[in-house]
C-alpha positions as CSV (number, residue, x, y, z in Angstrom):
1,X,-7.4,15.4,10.4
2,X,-7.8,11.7,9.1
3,X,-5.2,11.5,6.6
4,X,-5.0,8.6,3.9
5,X,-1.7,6.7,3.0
6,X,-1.3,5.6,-0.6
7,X,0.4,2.1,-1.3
8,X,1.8,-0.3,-3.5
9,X,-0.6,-3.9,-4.8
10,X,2.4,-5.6,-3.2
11,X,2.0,-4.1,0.4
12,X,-2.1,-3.7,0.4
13,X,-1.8,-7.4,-0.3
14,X,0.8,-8.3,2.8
15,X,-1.2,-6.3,4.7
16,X,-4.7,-8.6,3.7
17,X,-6.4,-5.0,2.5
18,X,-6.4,-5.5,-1.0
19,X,-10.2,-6.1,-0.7
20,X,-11.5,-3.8,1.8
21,X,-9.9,-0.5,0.7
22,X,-10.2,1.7,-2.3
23,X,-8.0,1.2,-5.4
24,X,-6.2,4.2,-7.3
25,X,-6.9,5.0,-10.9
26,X,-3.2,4.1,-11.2
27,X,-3.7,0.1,-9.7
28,X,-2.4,1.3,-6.3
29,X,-4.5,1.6,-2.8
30,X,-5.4,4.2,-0.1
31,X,-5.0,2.6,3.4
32,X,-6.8,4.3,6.6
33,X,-3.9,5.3,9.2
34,X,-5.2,2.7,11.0
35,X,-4.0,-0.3,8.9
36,X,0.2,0.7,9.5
37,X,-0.5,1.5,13.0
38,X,1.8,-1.9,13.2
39,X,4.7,-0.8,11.2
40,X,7.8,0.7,12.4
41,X,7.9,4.5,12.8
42,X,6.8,7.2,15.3
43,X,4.2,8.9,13.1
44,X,2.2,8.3,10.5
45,X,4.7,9.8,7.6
46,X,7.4,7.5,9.0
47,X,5.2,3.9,8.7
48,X,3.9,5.4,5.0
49,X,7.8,5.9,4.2
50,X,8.7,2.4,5.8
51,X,6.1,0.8,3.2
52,X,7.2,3.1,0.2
53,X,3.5,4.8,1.0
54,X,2.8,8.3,1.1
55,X,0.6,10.3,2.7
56,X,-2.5,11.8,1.1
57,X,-5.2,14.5,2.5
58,X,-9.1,13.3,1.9
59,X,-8.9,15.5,-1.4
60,X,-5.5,14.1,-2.7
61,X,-7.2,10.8,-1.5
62,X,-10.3,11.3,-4.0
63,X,-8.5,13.1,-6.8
64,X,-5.7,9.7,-6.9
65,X,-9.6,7.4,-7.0
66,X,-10.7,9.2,-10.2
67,X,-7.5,9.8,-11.6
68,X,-5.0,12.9,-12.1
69,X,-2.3,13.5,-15.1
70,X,0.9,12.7,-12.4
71,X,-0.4,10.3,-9.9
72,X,1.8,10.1,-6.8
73,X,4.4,7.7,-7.0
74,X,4.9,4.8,-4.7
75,X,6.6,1.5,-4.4
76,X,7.7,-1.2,-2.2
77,X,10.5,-0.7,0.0
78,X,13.5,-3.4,0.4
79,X,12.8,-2.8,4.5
80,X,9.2,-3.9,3.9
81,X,10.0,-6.8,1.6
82,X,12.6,-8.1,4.2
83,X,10.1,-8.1,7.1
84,X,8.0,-10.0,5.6
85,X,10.7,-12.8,4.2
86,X,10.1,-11.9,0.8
87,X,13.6,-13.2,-0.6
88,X,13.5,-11.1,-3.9
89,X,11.0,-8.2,-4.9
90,X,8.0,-8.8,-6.7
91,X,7.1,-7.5,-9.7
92,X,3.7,-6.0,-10.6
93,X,3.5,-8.3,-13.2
94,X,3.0,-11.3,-10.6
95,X,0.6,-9.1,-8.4
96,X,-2.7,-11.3,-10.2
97,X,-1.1,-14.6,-9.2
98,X,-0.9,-13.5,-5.3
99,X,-3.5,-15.2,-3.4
100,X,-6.5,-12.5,-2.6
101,X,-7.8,-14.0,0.9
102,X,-5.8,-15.6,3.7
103,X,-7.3,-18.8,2.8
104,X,-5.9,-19.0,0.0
105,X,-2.5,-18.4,1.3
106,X,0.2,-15.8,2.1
107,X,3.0,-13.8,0.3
């Protein structure tokens, strides 16, 4: 069964998905299985934990798009932010000022 993983602004946007998945009622993203094939982990659950992701089933999935009264809970993890030579996390509050395409530059 195709499962869904739920992520922080800060990782869809490392991962240049910000613009091609859906986004929660709660400002986060749902990211195929597909997209963390690339992060370390033997399974699925260990990548979404590696991100500070979880992992969602299609209905979860839909019911985290319109909008539940206790979304799931996820943020960045330190391991993430170091692989990617962030030198300090960053805040949601600086999520609008990333750069959107690759163009435009890189976190």
């Amino acid at each position: 069964m195709a499962n869904y993983i739920k992520v922080s602004p800060v990782v869809a946007k490392v991962l240049g998905l910000r613009d091609i998945r859906n986004k929660t009622k709660d400002g986060n993203y749902l990211l195929w299985q597909a997209d963390v094939l690339g992060l370390p982990g033997d399974n699925i659950v260990a990548r979404a934990a590696y991100c500070g992701g979880a992992v969602l089933t299609p209905n979860v999935a839909k019911d985290e798009i319109d909008g539940i009264e206790n979304p799931i809970k996820v943020e960045v993890t330190e391991e993430f932010i170091n692989q990617y030579g962030m030198e300090e996390i960053v805040t949601e509050s600086t999520i609008s000022e990333m750069p959107v395409n690759e163009e435009e530059g890189n976190v």
